[in-house]
N, C-alpha and C positions, 0 to 999 in steps of 0.2 A: 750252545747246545752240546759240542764236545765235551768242554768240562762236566756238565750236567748229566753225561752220560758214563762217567768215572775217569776223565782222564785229566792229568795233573791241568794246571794252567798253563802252565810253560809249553806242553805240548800240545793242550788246545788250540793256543795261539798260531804256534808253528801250524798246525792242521789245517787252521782255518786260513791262514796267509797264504800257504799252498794251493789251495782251493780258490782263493779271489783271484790271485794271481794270474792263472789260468783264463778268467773271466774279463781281468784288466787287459791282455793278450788278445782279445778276440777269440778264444781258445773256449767258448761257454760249452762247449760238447763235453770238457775237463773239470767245468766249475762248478759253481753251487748247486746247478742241476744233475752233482751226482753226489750230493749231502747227502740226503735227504737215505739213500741208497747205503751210504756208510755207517750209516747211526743205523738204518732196520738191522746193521750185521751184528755191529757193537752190540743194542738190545738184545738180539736173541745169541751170541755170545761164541760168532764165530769171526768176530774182529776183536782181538785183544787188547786191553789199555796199558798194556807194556811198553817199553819206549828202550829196551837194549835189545839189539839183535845179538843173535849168539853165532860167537866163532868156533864153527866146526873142526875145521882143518885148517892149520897155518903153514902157507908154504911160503913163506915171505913175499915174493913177489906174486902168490897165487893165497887165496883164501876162498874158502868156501865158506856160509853163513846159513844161517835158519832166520828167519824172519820169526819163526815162534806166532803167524797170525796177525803181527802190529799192521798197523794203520799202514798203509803201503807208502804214501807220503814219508814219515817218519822211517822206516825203514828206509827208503830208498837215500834220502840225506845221510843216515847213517854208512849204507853200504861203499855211496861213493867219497864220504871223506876217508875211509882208509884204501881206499884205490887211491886217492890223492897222496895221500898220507907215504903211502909204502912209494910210488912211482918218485916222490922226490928222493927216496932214498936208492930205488933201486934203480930208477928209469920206467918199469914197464908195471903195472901192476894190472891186475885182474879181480876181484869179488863175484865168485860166483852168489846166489843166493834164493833160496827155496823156501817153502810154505810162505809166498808171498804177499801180496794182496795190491788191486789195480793202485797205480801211483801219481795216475794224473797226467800230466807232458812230460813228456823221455827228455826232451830236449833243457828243461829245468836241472834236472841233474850230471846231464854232458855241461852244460855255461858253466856250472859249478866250480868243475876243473878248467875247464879257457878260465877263467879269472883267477885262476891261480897259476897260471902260465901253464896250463897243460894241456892234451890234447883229448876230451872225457869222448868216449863211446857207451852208447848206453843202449839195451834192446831188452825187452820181454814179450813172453806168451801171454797167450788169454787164450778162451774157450774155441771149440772149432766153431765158425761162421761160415767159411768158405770151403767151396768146392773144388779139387783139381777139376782142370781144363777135361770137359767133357766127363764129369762125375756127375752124381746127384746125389750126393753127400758131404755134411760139414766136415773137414778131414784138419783144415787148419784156420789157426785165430787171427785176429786183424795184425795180429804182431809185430808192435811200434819199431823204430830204429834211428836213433840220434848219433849226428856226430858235431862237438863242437870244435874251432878252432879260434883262438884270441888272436886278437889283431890291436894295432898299436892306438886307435884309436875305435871307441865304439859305435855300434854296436858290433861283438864279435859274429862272427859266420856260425849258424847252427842249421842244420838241415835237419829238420823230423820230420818221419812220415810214418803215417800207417801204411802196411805192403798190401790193403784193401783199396780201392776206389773209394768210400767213404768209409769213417769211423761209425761204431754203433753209437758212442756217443753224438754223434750229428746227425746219426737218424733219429734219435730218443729228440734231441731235439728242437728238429721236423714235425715228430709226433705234438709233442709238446704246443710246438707254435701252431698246428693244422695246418703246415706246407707241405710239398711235395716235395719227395729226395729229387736228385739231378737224375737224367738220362743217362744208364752203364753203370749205377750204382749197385743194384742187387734187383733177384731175382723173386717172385714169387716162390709156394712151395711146391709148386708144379715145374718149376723152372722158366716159367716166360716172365719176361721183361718188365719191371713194374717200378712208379714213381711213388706209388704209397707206401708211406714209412709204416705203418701197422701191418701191411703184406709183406712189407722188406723184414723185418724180425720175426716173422714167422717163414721164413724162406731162406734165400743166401745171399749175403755180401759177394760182391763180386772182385775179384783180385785188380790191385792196378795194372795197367797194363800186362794181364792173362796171364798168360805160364809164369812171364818171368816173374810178375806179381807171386804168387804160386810159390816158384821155387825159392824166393828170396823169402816168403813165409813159412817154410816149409822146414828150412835149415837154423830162422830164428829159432823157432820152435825146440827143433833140436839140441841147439849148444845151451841155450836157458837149459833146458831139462836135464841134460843129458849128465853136462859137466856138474851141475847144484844137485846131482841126484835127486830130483826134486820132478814135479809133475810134467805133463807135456802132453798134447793131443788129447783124448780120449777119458786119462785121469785128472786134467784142469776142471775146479768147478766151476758154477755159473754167479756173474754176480747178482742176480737177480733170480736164482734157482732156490732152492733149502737155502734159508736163512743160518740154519744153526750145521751146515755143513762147509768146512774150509774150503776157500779160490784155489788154493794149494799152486800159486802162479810160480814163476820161476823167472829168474833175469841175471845180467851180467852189466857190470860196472868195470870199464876201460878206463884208464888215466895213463898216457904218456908223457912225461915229463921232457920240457922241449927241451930244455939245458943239457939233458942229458947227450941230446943230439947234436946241437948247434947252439951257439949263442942265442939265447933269447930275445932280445932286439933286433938282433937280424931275421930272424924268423917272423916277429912280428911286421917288421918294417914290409916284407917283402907280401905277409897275407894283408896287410893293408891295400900293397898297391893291386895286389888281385880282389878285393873288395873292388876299388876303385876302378880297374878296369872296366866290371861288370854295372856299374852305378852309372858312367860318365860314357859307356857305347854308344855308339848311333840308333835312334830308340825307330821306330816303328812309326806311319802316321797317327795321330791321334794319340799318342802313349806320350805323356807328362812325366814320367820319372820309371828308371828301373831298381828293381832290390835284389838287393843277395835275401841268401837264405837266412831266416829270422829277422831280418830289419824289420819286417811290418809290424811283428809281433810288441819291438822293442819300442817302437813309433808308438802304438796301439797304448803301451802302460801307460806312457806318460799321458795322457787325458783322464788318466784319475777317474773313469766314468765307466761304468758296468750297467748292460744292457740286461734286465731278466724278466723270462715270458711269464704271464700272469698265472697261468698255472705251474709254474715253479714255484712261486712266491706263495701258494696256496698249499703246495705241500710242505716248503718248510714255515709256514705258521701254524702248520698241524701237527708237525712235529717238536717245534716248538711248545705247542700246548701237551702236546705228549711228555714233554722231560721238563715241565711247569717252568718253561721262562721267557719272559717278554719275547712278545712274536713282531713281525711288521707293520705296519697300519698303510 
């Protein structure tokens, strides 16, 4: 369908591997139920099939970038290999980058750099969803935040989170499958308390854990926008809003370079045994195994098996018959 929608094949591919990935992950709030979403952009021509992001400002260990619209996947691969790229040379690098567009799991392009022995940070904006504490107004977006670190043996340590109690991709979902969101997830648009994922998107996501949720969203927000000159709050568009209007998202791409710091094997050696710590503790009753952050995820690809609701699969063999190519059966 990517290709079919004007984009080379090399980059379709990348697009679409991106997107299962996510799905292979247990990650489906990330995967192919947000195709369907990236092609209506592409169509009406405010996701681009360009595949180079442009360097604004080069400040060797700093860069600032324009996404120019791409595929936010493809951009985001691009943004963090020259964080990688420059952190070997310099030790610290940074990619600011603007006119974005959603990327899928943060935590995909922080591993990036752990497998290149670095240390990737990765965070972006999205549209407002959430309320400050005691507001009744969206003020700020679920805005993700990754940090990877490689260890000697895998799966490396990666922490993602949205700074929301749930993502809107896991309430879309929700929606999708006809369940209900969890208890503390978001509010009606009245403000009281609600497990319906069709009240919850027309209402507010609720911060994780309240202020600090909040404040820790509040300041992603900021350094994405602020430092890529690029959108933030109020000027972020919607994905799901005007098709043929830009997300105009905003995000930042960290790579420290461990060498630079410390020998490399000793560094790995020693985040091994803090994996290991955490894996081999004294577990709880009834708890069979503990995980660092990302094991599950990395446990989850290896079964090669993708789980997707019947009404996903309906929208993309609609879309599929929309850009005339073999659909599911």
């Amino acid at each position: 369908m990517f290709a079919a929608a004007g984009f080379r094949e090399a980059a379709a591919r990348r697009a679409a591997a991106a997107i299962v990935e996510a799905d292979l992950q247990g990650k489906s709030s990330h995967g192919v139920l947000q195709a369907t979403a990236y092609l209506d952009r592409v169509i009406a021509g405010s996701i681009s099939s360009t595949e180079q992001i442009e360097i604004v400002t080069d400040g060797g260990a700093t860069v600032v970038a324009d996404a120019r619209g791409m595929l936010g996947h493809l951009a985001a691969e691009q943004a963090m290999t020259i964080a990688i790229e420059r952190a070997k040379q310099l030790g610290v690098a940074t990619v600011a980058m603007r006119n974005g567009f959603h990327f899928g799991v943060a935590g995909r392009y922080a591993l990036m750099a752990a497998r290149q022995g670095c240390v990737g940070i990765v965070m972006c904006n999205t549209r407002p969803t959430m309320p400050a504490p005691g507001a009744a107004e969206r003020l700020v977006g679920t805005n993700p935040f990754a940090i990877a670190l490689p260890t000697a043996e895998e799966p490396a340590i990666v922490f993602d989170m949205a700074t929301s109690a749930g993502s809107v991709g896991k309430v879309r979902q929700a929606l999708a499958a006809g369940k209900p969101i969890p208890d503390g997830w978001a509010t009606d648009s009245e403000g009281t308390p609600t497990t319906d994922a069709a009240l919850a998107l027309k209402g507010f996501l609720l911060p994780v854990g309240g202020a600090k949720g909040f404040g820790l969203s509040m300041v992603i927000d900021l350094l994405c926008g602020l430092l890529a000159s690029g959108g933030w709050g109020p000027t972020l568009g919607e994905m799901r809003g005007d098709l043929s209007k830009p997300y105009n998202g905003s995000s930042l791409f960290i790579a420290l370079d461990i060498a630079h710091f410390r020998p490399l094997p000793e560094f790995l050696a020693e985040a091994q045994a803090g994996a290991e710590r955490v894996r081999n503790a004294k577990r709880a009753p009834g708890i069979d195994r503990l995980y660092t952050p990302g094991e599950r995820p990395w446990i989850a690809q290896k079964s090669e098996t993708v789980s997707v609701e019947g009404q996903v699969i309906e929208a993309l063999n609609a879309m599929a018959d929309r850009l005339g190519v073999p659909h599911l059966e």
